[in-house]
MARMIVO-69377 format. One record per residue (C-alpha): residue number from 1; residue in three letters; x, y, z. Coordinates in steps of 0.05 Angstrom, whole numbers. Example, Ala and Ser with C-alpha at 12.3 -4.5 7.8 and 13.67 -1.06 7.14 Angstrom:
2
+------+------+--------+--------+--------+
: resi : resn :      x :      y :      z :
+------+------+--------+--------+--------+
:    1 :  ALA :    246 :    -90 :    156 :
:    2 :  SER :    273 :    -21 :    143 :
+------+------+--------+--------+--------+
***
This chain:
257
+------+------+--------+--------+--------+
: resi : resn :      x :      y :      z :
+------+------+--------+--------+--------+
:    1 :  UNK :  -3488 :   1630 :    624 :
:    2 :  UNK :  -3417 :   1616 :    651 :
:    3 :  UNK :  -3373 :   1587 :    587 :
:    4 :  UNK :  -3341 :   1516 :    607 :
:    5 :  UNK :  -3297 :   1532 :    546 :
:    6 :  UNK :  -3265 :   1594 :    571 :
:    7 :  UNK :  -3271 :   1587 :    651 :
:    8 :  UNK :  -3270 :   1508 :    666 :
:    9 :  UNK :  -3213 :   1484 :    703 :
:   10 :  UNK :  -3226 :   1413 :    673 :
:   11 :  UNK :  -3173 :   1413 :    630 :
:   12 :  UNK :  -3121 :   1428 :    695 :
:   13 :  UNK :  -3140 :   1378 :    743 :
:   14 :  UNK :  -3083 :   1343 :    749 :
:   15 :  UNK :  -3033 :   1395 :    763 :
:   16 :  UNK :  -3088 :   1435 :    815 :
:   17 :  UNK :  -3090 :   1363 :    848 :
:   18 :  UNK :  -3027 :   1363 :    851 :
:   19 :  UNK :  -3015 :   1423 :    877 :
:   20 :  UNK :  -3048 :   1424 :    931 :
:   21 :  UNK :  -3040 :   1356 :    950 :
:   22 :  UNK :  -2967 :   1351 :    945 :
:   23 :  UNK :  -2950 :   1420 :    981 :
:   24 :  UNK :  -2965 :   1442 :   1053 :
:   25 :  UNK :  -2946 :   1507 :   1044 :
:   26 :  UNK :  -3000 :   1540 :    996 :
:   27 :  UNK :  -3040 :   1601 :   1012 :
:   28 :  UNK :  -3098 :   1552 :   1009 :
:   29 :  UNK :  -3072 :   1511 :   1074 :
:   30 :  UNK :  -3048 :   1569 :   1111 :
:   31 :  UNK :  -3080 :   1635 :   1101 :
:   32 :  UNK :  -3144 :   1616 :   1077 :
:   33 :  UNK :  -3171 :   1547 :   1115 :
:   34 :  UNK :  -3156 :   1575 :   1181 :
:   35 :  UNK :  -3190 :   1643 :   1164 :
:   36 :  UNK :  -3249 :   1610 :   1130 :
:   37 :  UNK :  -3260 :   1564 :   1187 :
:   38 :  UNK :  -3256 :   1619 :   1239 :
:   39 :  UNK :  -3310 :   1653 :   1189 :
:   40 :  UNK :  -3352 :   1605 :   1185 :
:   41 :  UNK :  -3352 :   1579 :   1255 :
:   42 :  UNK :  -3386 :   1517 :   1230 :
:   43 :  UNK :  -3429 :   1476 :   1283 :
:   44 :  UNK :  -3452 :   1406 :   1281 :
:   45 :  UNK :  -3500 :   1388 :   1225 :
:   46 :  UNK :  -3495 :   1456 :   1189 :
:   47 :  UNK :  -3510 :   1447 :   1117 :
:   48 :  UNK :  -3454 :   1481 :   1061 :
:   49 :  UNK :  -3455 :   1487 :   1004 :
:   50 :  UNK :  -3384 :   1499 :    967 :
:   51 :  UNK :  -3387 :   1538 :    895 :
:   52 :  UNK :  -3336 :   1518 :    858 :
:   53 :  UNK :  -3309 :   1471 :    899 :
:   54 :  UNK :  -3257 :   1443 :    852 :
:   55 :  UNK :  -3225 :   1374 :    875 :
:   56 :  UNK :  -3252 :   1387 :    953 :
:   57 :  UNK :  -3204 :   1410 :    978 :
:   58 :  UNK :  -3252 :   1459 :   1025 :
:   59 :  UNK :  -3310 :   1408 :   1030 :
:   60 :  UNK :  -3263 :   1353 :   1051 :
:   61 :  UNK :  -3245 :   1409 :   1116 :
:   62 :  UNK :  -3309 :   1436 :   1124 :
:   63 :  UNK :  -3333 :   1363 :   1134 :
:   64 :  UNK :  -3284 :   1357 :   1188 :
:   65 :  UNK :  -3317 :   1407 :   1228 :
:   66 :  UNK :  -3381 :   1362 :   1227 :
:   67 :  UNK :  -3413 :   1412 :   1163 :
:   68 :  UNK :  -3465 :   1370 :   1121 :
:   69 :  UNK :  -3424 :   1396 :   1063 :
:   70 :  UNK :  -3456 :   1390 :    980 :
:   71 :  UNK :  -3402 :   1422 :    933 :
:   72 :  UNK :  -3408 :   1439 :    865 :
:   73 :  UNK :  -3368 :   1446 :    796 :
:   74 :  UNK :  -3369 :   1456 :    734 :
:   75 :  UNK :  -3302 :   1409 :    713 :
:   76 :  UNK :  -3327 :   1340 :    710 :
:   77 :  UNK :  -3253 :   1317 :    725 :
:   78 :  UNK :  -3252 :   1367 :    779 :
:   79 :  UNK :  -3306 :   1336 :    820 :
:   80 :  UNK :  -3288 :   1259 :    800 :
:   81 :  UNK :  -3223 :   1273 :    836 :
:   82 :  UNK :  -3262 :   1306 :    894 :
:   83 :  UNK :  -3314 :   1241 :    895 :
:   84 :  UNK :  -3243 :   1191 :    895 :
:   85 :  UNK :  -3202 :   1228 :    953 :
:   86 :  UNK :  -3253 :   1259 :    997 :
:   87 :  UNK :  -3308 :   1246 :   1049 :
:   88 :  UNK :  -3360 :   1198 :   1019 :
:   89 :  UNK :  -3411 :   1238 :   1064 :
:   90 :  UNK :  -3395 :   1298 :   1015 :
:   91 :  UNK :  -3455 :   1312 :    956 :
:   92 :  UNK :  -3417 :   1325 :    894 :
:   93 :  UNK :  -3458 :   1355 :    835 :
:   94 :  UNK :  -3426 :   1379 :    761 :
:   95 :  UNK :  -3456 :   1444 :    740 :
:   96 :  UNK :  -3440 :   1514 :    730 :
:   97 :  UNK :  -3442 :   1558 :    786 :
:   98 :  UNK :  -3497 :   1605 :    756 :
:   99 :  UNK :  -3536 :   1545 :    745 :
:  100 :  UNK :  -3530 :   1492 :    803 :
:  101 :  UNK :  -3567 :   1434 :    779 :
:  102 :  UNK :  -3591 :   1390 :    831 :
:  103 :  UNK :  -3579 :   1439 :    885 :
:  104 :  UNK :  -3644 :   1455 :    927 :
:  105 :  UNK :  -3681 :   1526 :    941 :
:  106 :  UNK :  -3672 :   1552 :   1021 :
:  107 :  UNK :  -3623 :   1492 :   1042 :
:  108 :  UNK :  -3566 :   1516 :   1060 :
:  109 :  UNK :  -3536 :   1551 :   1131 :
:  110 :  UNK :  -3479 :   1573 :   1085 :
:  111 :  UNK :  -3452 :   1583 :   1023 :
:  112 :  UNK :  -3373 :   1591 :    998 :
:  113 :  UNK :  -3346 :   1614 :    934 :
:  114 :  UNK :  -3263 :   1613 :    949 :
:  115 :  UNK :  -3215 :   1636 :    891 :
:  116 :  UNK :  -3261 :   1627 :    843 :
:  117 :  UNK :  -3307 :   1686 :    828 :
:  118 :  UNK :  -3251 :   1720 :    794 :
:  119 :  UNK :  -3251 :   1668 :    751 :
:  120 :  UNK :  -3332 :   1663 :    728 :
:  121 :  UNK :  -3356 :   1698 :    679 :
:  122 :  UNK :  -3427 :   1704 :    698 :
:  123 :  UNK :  -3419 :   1737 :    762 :
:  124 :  UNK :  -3500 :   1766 :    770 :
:  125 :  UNK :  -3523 :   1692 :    755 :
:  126 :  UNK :  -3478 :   1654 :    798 :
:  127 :  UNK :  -3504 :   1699 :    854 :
:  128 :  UNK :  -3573 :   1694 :    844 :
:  129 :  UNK :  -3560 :   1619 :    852 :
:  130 :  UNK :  -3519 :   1626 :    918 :
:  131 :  UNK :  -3582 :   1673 :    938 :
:  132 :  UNK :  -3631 :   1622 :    917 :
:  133 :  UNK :  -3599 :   1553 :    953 :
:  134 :  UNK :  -3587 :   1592 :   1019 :
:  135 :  UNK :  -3636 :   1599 :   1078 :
:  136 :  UNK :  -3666 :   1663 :   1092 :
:  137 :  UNK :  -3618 :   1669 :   1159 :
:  138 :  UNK :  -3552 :   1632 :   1109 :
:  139 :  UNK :  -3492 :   1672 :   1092 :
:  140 :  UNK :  -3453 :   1675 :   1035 :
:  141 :  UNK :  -3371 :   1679 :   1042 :
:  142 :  UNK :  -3333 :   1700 :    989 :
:  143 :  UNK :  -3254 :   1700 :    975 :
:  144 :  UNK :  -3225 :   1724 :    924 :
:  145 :  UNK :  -3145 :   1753 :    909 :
:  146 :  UNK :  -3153 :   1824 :    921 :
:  147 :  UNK :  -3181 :   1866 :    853 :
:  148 :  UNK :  -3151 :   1929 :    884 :
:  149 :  UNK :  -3078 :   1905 :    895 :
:  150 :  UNK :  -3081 :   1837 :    851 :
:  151 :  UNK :  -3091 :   1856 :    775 :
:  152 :  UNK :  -3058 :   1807 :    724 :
:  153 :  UNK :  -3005 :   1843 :    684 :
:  154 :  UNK :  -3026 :   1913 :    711 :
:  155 :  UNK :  -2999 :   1907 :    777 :
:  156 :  UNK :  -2934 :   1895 :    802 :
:  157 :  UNK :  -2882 :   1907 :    851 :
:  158 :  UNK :  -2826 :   1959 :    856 :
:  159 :  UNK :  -2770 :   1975 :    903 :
:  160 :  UNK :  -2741 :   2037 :    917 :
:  161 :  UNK :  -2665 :   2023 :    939 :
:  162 :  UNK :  -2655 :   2089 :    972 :
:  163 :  UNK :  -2714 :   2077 :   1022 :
:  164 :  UNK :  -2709 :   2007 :   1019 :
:  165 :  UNK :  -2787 :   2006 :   1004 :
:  166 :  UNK :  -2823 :   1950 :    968 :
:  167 :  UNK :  -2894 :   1985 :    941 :
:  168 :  UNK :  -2942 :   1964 :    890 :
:  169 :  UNK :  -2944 :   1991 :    823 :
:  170 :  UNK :  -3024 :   1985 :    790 :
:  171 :  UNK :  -3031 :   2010 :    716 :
:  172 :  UNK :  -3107 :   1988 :    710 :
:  173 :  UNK :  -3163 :   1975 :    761 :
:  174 :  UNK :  -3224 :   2014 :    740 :
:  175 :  UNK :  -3229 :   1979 :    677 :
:  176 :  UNK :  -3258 :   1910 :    675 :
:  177 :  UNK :  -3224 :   1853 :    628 :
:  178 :  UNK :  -3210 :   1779 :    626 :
:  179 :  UNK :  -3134 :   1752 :    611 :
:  180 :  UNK :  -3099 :   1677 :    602 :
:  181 :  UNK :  -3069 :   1657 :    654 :
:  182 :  UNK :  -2998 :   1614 :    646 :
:  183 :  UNK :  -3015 :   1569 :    707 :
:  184 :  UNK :  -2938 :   1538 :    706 :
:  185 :  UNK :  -2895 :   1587 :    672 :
:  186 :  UNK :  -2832 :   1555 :    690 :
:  187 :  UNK :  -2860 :   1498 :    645 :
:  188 :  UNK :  -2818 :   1500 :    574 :
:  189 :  UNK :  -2855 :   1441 :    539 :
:  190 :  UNK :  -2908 :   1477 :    512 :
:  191 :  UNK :  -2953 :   1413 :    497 :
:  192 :  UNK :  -2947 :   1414 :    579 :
:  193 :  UNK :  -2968 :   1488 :    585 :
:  194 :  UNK :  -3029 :   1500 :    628 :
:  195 :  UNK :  -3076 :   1555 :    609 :
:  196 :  UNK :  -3132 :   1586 :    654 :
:  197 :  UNK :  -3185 :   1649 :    636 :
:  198 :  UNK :  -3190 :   1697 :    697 :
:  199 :  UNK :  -3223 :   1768 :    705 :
:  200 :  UNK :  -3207 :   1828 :    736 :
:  201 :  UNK :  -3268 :   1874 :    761 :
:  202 :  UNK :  -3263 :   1931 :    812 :
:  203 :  UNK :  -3290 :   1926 :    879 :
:  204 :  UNK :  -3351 :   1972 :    859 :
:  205 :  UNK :  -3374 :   1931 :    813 :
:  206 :  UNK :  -3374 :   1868 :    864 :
:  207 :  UNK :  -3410 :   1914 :    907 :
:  208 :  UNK :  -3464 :   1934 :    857 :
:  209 :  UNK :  -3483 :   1853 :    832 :
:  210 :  UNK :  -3488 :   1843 :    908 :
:  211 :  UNK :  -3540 :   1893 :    915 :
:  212 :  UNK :  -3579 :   1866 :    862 :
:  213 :  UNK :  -3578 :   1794 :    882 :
:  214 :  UNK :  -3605 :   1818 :    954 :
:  215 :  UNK :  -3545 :   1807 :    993 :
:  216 :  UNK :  -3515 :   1863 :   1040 :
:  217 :  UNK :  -3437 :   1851 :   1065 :
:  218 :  UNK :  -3434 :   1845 :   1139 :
:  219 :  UNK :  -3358 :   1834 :   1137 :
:  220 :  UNK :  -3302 :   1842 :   1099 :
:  221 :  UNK :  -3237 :   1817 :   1117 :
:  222 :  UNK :  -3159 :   1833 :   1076 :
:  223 :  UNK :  -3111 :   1770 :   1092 :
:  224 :  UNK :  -3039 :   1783 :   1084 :
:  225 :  UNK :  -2989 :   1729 :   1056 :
:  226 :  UNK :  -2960 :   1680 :   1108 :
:  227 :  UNK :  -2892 :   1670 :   1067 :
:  228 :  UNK :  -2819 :   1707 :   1085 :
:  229 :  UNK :  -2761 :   1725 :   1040 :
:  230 :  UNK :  -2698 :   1693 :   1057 :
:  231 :  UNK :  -2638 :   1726 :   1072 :
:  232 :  UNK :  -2621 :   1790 :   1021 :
:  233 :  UNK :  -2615 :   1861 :   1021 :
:  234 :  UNK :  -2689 :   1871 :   1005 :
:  235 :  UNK :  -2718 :   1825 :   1056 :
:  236 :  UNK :  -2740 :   1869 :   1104 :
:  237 :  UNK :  -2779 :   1909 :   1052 :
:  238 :  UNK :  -2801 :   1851 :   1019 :
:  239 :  UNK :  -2835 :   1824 :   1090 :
:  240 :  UNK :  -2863 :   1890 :   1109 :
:  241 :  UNK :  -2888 :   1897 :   1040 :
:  242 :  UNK :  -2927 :   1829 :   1052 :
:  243 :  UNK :  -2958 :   1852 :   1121 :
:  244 :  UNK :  -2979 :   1920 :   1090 :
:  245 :  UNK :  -3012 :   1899 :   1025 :
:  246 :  UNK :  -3060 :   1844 :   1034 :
:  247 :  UNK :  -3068 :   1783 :    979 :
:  248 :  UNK :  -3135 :   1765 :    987 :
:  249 :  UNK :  -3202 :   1792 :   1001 :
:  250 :  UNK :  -3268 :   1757 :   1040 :
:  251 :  UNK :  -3337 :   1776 :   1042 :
:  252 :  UNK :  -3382 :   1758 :   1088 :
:  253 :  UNK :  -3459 :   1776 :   1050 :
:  254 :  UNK :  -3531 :   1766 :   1091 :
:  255 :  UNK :  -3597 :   1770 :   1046 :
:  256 :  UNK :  -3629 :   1834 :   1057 :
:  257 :  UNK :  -3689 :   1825 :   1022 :
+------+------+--------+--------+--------+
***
């Protein structure tokens, strides 16, 4: 079972609230909504369900789109932010994502998980339960940052002045392991530090647990940053870098069984 100890956001709330509340340009609000949405292509009355849905910031847009949306989490403050500031036609439930209390067998058109399975630890369970709450014609979308380019002090970049070449440098990626993440590292108070768990798997091992849960991938789509460098000897590289080496990666999974 998923630890809330190790993997709840709970704890950072607050500064994810305001985060994505307070700034327009995040990768949430500009590569992912409008690449989820065209995904999706939600029509009227479709039921969603949102994994993980944090404060709602996805079930408030899905909603939008005239979705029947229920979302899901397992941070209590998480989801009493997303009851305050969101749709009051949105379903909010708290539970873990391998264990979706409340949530109903063959409901759902659709199904989301969105920067999030990276962070569960009980990635076979949580599947099963996507599997389970979706219709025998629902899909699953998945998006996570990209295992193969995206790998939490094991990747990085480096520039090569003589071509004037940004490139990726990855130490690990086969090997599977979980790491802290400093979620505001600029922070210097430590009693204002923010601390996340997150895991890094390889794409094979996605790949296999989808198999087993009985889902096949129809689609897979790599989305590229939507940022520029400013002005600076490196910023071409830097830019071409960004269109060449995609941040995030979606799955679209059907059941198959």
């Amino acid at each position: 079972m998923q630890s809330k100890k190790k993997t709840s956001w709970g704890h950072v709330a607050t500064w994810y609230g305001d985060l994505l509340g307070a700034q327009a340009d995040t990768y949430q609000s500009k590569v992912i909504l409008p690449n989820i949405v065209r995904m999706l292509s939600i029509k009227e009355g479709e039921r969603v369900l949102d994994i993980a849905c944090g404060n709602g910031f996805f079930s408030e847009e899905f909603t939008k789109l005239g979705a029947q949306v229920t979302g899901v989490d397992i941070a209590h403050e998480l989801i009493i932010d997303a009851k305050k500031n969101t749709n009051k036609k949105i379903t909010y439930h708290v539970a873990s994502a391998d264990r979706m209390l409340g949530v109903r067998d063959a409901t759902y058109d659709s199904a989301t998980i969105i920067l999030a399975l990276q962070n569960i630890e009980n990635v076979s369970g949580t599947l099963s339960e996507a599997y389970r709450a979706l219709l025998q014609t629902g899909k699953l979308y998945l998006v996570m940052l990209h295992p193969a380019f995206r790998i939490p002090r094991d990747s990085d970049w480096s520039y090569d002045e003589k071509k004037n070449l940004q490139s990726r440098l990855i130490g690990k990626y086969l090997s599977e392991k979980s790491y802290t993440i400093d979620m505001n590292p600029g922070e210097k108070n430590q009693k204002l530090k923010k601390h996340t768990i997150t895991f890094h798997r390889p794409l094979q091992y996605y790949f296999k647990l989808f198999r087993k849960a009985g889902f096949a991938v129809t689609k897979m789509e790599e989305w590229i940053s939507h940022k520029t460098s400013g002005s600076g000897p490196r910023q071409r590289a830097e830019d071409d870098a960004r269109k060449e080496i995609p941040l995030f990666v979606c799955f679209e999974l059907v059941k198959y069984k």
